[in-house]
N, C-alpha and C positions, 0 to 999 in steps of 0.2 A: 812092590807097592805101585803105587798106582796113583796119578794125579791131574784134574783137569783143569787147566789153568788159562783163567780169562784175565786179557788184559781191558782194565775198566776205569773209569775215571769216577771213581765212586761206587763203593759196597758197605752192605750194612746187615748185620743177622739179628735176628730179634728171636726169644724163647720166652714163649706166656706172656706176651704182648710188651716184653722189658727188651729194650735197645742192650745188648750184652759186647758186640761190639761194631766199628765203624771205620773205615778209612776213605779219606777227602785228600786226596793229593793237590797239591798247589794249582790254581788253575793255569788250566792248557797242559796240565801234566797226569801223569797215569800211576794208577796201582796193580795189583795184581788179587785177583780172587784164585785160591786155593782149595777145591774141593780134592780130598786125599782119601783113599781108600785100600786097606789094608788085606792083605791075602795069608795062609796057613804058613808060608814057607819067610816071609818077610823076618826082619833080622833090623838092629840098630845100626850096619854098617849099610844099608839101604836106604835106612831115616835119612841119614848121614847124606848118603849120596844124591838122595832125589831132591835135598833142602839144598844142595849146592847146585845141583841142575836148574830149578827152577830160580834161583837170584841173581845165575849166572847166565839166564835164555834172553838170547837177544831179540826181545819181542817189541819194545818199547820203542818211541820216538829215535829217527834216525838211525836204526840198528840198536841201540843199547837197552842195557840189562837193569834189571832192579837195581841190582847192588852199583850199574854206575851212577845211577838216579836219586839212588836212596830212597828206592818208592816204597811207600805201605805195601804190605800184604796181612790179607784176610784169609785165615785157611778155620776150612770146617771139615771134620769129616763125614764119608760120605759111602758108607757100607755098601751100595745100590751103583758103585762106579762097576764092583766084582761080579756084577747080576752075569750070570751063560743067559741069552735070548736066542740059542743057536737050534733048539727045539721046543715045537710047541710056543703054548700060546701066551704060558707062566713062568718069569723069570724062577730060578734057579738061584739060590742065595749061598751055596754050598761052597765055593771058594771064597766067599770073606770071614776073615778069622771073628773068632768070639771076641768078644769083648776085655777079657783077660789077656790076649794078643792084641787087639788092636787098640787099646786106649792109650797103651804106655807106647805104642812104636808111632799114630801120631802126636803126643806130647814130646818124643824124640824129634821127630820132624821139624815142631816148633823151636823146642830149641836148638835144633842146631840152624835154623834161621836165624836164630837170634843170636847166636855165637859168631855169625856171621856178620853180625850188625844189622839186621834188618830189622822195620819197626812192624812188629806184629802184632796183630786185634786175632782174637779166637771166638767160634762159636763154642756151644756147650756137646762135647760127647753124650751120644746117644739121644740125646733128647730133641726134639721136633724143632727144627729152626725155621724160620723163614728170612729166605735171603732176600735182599733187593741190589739191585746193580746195574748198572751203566757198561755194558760190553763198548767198546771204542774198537771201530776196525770194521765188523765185529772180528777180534782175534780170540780162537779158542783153540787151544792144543792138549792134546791128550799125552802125556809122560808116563811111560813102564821103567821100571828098572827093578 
């Protein structure tokens, strides 16, 4: 799995022009934008892993982590994180899993955030979001596991 995670002091996805979800961290404080993207060999102890990696990344104000913070997170997935652009001039979609794979490992993901205590907003799987967001920093890091 696979996840690009911007810290932002506000995100918001909207699908067919409906606000679906939203996080506004207190001001002067930070959330995290979760874009997640799922591969053929991913497994639910990777859900597992990557949702504690990311609440536990010290990317936030003075070193600390989501879960010291208690900050939102917004996670949408995001099939086009798996694109090969390592030949030619047309990405390669071949490493992210179908849909039957990937919908249920990130709703795994989600919840094991939430098992974590974190308070999480979702976009809609598969379907056409459009993000808006506030990068702070700007910090963006890219998580494999």
């Amino acid at each position: 799995m696979r996840a690009l995670v911007q810290r932002v002091t506000s995100a918001s996805v909207r699908v067919d022009g409906d606000e679906v979800g939203r996080i506004t961290p207190p001001a002067g404080g930070h959330g995290l934008l979760v874009l997640v993207g799922v591969t053929h060999t991913d497994d639910e102890a990777k859900a597992a892993l990557l949702a504690k990696k990311v609440w536990t990344m010290r990317i936030l104000e003075n070193e600390q982590s989501a879960s010291d913070l208690d900050a939102p997170v917004l996670v949408a997935s995001q099939f086009t994180l798996m694109a090969d652009t390592r030949r030619g001039r047309r990405p390669s979609w071949s490493a992210a899993a179908p849909r039957p794979v990937a919908e249920p490992l990130v709703d795994e993901f989600t919840g094991a955030l939430r098992e974590l205590a974190a308070t999480v907003e979702t976009g809609v799987f598969g379907e056409h979001m459009e993000i808006s967001l506030v990068n702070d920093g700007p910090v963006t890091l890219l998580i494999d596991v």
